[in-house]
C-alpha positions, -999 to 999 in steps of 0.1 A, spaced: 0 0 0 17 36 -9 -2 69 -1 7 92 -31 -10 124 -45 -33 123 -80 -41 153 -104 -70 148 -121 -62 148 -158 -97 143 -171 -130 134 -156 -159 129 -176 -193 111 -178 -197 78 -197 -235 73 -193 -260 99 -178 -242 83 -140 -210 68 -149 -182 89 -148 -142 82 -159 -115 95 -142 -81 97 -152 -56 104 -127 -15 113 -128 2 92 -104 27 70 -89 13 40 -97 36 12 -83 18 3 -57 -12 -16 -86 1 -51 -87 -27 -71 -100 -63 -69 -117 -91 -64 -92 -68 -43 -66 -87 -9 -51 -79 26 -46 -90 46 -15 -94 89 -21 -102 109 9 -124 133 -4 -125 165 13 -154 172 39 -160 134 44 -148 114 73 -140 85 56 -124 75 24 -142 62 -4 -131 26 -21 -133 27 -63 -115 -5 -80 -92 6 -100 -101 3 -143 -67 3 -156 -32 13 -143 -5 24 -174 23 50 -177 19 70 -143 -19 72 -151 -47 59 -132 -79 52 -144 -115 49 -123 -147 46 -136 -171 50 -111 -210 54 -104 -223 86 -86 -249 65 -61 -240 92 -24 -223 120 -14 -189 107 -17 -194 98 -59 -214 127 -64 -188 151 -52 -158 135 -74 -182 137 -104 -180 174 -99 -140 176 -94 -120 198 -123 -91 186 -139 -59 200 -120 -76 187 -87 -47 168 -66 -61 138 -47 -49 116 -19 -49 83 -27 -39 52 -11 -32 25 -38 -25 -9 -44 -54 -23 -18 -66 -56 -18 -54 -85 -30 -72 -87 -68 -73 -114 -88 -53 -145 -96 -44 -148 -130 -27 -185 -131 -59 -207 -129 -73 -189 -158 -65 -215 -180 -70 -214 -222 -104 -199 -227 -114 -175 -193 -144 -162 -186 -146 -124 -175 -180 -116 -167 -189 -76 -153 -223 -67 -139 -227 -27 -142 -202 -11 -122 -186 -43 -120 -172 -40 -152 -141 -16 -148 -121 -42 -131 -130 -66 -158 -107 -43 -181 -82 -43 -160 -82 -81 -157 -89 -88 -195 -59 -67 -204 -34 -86 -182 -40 -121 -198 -39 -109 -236 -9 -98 -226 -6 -131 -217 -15 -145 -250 -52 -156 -241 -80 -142 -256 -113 -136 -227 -145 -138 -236 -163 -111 -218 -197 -110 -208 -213 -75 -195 -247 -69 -183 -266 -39 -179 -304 -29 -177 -303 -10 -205 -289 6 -235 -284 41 -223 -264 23 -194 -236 1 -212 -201 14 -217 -168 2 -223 -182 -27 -245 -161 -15 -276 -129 -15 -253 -130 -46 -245 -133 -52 -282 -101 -30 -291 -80 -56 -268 -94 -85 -290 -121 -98 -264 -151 -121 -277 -179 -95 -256 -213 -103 -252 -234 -77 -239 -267 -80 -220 -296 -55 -213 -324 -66 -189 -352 -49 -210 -335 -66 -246 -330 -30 -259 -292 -43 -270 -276 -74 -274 -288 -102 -260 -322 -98 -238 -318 -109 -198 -293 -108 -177 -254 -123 -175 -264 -157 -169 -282 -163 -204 -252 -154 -220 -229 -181 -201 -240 -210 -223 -201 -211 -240 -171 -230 -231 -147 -217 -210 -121 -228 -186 -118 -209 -156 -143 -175 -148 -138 -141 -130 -168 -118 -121 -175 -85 -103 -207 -72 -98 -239 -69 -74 -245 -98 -49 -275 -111 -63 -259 -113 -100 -227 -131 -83 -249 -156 -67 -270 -164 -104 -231 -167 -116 -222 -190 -85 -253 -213 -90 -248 -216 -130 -214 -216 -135 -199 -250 -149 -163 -244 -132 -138 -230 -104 -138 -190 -110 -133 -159 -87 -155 -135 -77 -148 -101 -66 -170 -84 -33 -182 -54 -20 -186 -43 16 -187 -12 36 -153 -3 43 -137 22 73 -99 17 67 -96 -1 35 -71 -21 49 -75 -46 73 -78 -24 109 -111 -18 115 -123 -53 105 -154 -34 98 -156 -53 65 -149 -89 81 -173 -118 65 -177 -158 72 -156 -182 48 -156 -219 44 -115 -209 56 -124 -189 86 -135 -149 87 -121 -126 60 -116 -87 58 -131 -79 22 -104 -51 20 -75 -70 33 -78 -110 22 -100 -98 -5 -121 -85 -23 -114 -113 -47 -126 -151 -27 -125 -182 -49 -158 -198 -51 -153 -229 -32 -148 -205 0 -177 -189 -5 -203 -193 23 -234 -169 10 -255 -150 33 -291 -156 34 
């Protein structure tokens, strides 16, 4: 973990919601796809946690959805703005059981770590398929960027306005040997119960520190209790132990 200082280089909307933020930055600290950033953000007690979309050249990149106080005052920030970050959080995701044909599958906001993650393996020399779900049209971004890195994408809209019609799980009827996902609980648990192999899924809890002091974010494992921030938020499904 490093605690650095950002300026804003751009920061602009994606959907009517979703904004992208590209920051300047020592970004060292990044080791691995599905890893978290935490920006104190000035008037608010606590720092807020956005997973980080990619990491290249001294420049950060978050996409992120304005849902509070926190989201909606970085959607308002001018480029120039220095931020204080703390970087290279959690423990993200592990790229060597991806095997020959991976899975990446992104749920909404979900889907910026899914970048991350499918540009580390075709550096590798695999080739994702990439599955991304949204409610509707106006909502989905960063399909076609996924599709400049090579990626087979599927995208899904609840109401059928583009691609294919329903959610993430009618589009996992393909072969594939190992899967990663990111997105709300109740997607991740329609992933869990459908999904034909081992995979990883990434999680989302309330969060004080961001890394590993509070145990605010602490949850039940088949291995024992786990801080989401700390010894996630990436758990392998066979730990998983879902609450009711």
């Amino acid at each position: 973990m490093k605690q650095n200082n950002f300026k804003i280089i751009k920061n602009e909307p994606l959907t009517a919601n979703v904004f992208k933020m590209i920051l300047a930055g020592d970004t060292s600290a990044i080791t691995a796809a599905g890893q978290f950033v935490n920006l104190k953000i000035d008037g608010l007690y606590l720092r807020r946690p956005i997973s980080v979309c990619d990491d290249e050249d001294g420049l950060l990149t978050l996409v992120y959805k304005v849902v509070g106080k926190g989201t909606e005052a970085m959607s308002k920030m001018k480029e120039g703005t220095v931020l204080d970050l703390l970087t290279g959080l959690g423990n993200g995701y592990d790229l060597s059981k991806a095997g020959d044909k991976p899975l990446l599958i992104g749920g909404g906001v979900g889907t910026p770590p899914m970048y991350n993650l499918a540009k580390r393996l075709v550096a590798m020399g695999k080739t994702p398929s990439v599955i991304l779900g949204f409610n509707t049209k106006s909502e989905v971004f960063y399909a076609d960027e996924f599709e400049k890195l090579g990626c087979d994408v599927t995208v899904t809209t609840v109401d059928g306005s583009y691609g294919v019609k329903g959610f993430v799980t009618n589009a996992m009827d393909k072969e594939y040997s190992y899967f990663y996902v990111c997105g709300n609980e109740p997607m991740m648990k329609a992933v869990y119960a459908g999904s034909k192999t081992s995979g990883q899924f990434s999680f989302e809890e309330r969060m004080g520190c961001g890394f590993g002091a509070c145990m605010g974010c602490t949850c039940k494992t088949v291995t024992g209790y786990k801080r989401i921030c700390k010894d996630g938020p990436v758990l392998e499904k066979e730990e998983i132990i879902w609450q009711k």
